[in-house]
C-alpha positions in Angstrom: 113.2 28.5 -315.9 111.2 27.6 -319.3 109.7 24.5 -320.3 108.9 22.6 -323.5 107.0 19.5 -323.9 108.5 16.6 -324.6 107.6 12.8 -324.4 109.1 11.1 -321.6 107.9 8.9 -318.9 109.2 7.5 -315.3 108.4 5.0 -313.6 109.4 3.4 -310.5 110.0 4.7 -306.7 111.2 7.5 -304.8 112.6 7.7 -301.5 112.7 11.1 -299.3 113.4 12.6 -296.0 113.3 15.9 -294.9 113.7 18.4 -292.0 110.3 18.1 -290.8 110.3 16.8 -287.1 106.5 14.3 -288.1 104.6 13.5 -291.4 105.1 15.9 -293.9 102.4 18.8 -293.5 103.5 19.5 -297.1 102.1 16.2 -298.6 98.9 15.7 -296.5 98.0 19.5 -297.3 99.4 19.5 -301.2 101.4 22.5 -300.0 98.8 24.8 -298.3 100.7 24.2 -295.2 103.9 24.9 -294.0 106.5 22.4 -292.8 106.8 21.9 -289.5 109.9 24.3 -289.2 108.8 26.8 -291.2 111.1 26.0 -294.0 112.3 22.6 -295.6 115.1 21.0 -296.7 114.8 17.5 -298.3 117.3 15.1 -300.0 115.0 12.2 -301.8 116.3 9.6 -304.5 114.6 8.4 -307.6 114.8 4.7 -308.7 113.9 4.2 -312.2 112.8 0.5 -313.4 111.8 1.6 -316.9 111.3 5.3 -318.5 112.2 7.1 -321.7 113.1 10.2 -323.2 112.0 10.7 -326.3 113.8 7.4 -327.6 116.3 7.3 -325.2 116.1 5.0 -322.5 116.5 5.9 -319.0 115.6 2.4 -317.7 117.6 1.2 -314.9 118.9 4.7 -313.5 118.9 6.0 -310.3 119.1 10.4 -309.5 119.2 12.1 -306.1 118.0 15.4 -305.6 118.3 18.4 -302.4 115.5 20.3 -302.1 115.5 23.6 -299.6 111.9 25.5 -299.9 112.0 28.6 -297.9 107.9 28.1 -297.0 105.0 27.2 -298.2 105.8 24.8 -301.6 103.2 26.8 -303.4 104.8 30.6 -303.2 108.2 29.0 -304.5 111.6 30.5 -304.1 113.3 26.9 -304.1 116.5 25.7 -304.2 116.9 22.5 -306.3 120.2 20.6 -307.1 120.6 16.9 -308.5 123.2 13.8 -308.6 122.4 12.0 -311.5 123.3 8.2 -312.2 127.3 7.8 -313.2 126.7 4.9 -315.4 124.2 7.4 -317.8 125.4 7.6 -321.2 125.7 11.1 -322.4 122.0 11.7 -324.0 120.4 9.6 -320.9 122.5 12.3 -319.0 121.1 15.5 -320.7 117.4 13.6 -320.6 117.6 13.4 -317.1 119.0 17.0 -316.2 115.7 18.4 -318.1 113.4 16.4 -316.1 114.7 16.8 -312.9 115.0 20.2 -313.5 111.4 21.1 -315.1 112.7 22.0 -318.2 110.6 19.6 -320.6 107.0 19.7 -318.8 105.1 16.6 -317.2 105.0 15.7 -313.6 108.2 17.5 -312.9 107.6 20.6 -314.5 106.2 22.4 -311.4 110.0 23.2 -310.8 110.3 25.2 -313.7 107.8 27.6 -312.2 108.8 26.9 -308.0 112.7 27.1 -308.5 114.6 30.4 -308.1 117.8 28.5 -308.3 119.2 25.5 -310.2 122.5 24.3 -308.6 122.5 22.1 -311.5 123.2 18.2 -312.0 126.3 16.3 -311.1 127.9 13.2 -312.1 127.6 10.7 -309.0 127.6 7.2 -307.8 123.6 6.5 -307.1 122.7 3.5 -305.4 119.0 2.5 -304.3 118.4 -0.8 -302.8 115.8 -2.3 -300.9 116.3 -4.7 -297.7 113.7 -5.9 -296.5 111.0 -3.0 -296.0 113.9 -0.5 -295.9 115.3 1.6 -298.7 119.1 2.7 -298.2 120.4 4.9 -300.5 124.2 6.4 -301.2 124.9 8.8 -303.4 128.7 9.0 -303.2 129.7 10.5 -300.3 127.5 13.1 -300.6 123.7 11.3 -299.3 123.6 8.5 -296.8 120.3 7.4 -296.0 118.3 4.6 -294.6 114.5 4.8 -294.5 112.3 2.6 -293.5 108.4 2.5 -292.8 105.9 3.1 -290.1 104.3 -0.3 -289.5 100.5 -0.5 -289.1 97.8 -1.5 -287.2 97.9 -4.6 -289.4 101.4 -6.5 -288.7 103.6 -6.3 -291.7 101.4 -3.7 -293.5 102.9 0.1 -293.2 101.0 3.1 -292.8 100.1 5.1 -295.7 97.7 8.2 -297.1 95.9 7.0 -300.3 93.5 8.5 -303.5 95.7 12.0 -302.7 96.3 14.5 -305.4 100.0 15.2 -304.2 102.4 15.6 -307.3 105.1 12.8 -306.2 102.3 10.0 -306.4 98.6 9.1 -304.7 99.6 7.1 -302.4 102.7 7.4 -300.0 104.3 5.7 -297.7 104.5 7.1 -293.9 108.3 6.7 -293.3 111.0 7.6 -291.0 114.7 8.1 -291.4 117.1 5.8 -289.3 119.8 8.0 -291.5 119.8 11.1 -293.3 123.1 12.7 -294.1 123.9 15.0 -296.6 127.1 16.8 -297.5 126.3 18.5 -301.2 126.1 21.8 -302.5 127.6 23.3 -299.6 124.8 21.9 -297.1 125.6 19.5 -294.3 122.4 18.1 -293.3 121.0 14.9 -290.1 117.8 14.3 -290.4 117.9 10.9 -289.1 114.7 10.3 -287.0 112.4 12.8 -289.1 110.2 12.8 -291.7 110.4 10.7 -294.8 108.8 8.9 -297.8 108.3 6.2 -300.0 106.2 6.2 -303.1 106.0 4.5 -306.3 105.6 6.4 -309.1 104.5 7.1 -312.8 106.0 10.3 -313.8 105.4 12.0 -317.5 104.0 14.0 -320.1 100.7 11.6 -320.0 
C-alpha cells in the first residue's frame, strides 16, 4: 500500500478495546512488546469534532475500524477494515477511506507500511456518544461497545499514561470494556471485560 501526502487534519477522540486480557503492552511499549495473547484483535471508533481534507470537511463524522495484528505491531502483517460515517457525502467518503487506510501520509500512514490486507471501507451507521465518563459506541449491527474508565487514586479522576510517544495520542486513558461485540468482516468478537482506550486526538500531516 502507497502513500502520498496530502493536507488533512483530525481532531477529536478515539475509543478502543481489544483482546488483550490488562492494559495494552502494545501502547505502554510503543509496540516492542507483544499483546498479552500473542496476537491482537481490536475494534476502536473515531469521533471527529472538526478535520479536513484538503477542503473538504470531515467535521462532525464518526469511523470504526477492526484491527487483527498477528504480533508484535512493529513486524506488521495486519489486517485492517473500516465502517465509515453513513451521513458522509461522497468526497468526505473517499477522504476518509485514504486516511484510515494510510494512503495519504500523516499520523495514519504507518498502515500503509504495517497492513498486508485492506478489507476496505463500508458504508455504516456510526454513533459515538458519551454518558457520563463512558463512551458507547454502535456501529450498525456490526460494533457494540461500552467503555468506560479506570478511576484513580483521586475520586472522579481516571487513570492514565502521559508525555508517551504512542502514535494514537500522548496521553491515554486506562479503560475497560463493559461491552465489546463485533460481528464484521467475518469476525465475531467479546471482549467485554478486557482492554481498552480513550484518547483525544490531533491527527495529520503537521
Amino acid at each position: 500500500m502507497g502513500s502520498e501526502k496530502i493536507d488533512w487534519a483530525i481532531n477529536g477522540e478515539l475509543a478502543l478495546n481489544c483482546n488483550c486480557t490488562v492494559f495494552c503492552p502494545c501502547a505502554v511499549s510503543l509496540g516492542d512488546h507483544p499483546p498479552t495473547e500473542g496476537y491482537c484483535q481490536t475494534w476502536l471508533a473515531v469521533r471527529i469534532d472538526n478535520g479536513h481534507f484538503r477542503d473538504v470537511d470531515l467535521s462532525g463524522l464518526n469511523v470504526g475500524m477492526l484491527m487483527e495484528i498477528p504480533g508484535k505491531m512493529a513486524r506488521g502483517n495486519w489486517t485492517i477494515g473500516a465502517f465509515i460515517d453513513d451521513t458522509a457525502g461522497e468526497e468526505a467518503f473517499d477522504a476518509l477511506d485514504k486516511i484510515f487506510s494510510g494512503k495519504v501520509g500523516g499520523t495514519t500512514g504507518l498502515f500503509s507500511i504495517l497492513t498486508g490486507t485492506y478489507l476496505g471501507s463500508e458504508r455504516s451507521s456510526v454513533e459515538y456518544k458519551t454518558e457520563g465518563e463512558k463512551r458507547i459506541v454502535n456501529v450498525g449491527k456490526k460494533i457494540q461497545g461500552v467503555i468506560k474508565p479506570i478511576e484513580g487514586l483521586e475520586k472522579g479522576k481516571p487513570v492514565t499514561f502521559q508525555n508517551s510517544t504512542y502514535w494514537m495520542g500522548p496521553e491515554v486513558i486506562i479503560s475497560t470494556a463493559e461491552q465489546g461485540r463485533v460481528r464484521a468482516f467475518g469476525r465475531v468478537w467479546d471482549f467485554e471485560g478486557r482492554s481498552a482506550e480513550l484518547c483525544k486526538i490531533k491527527w495529520g500531516t503537521h
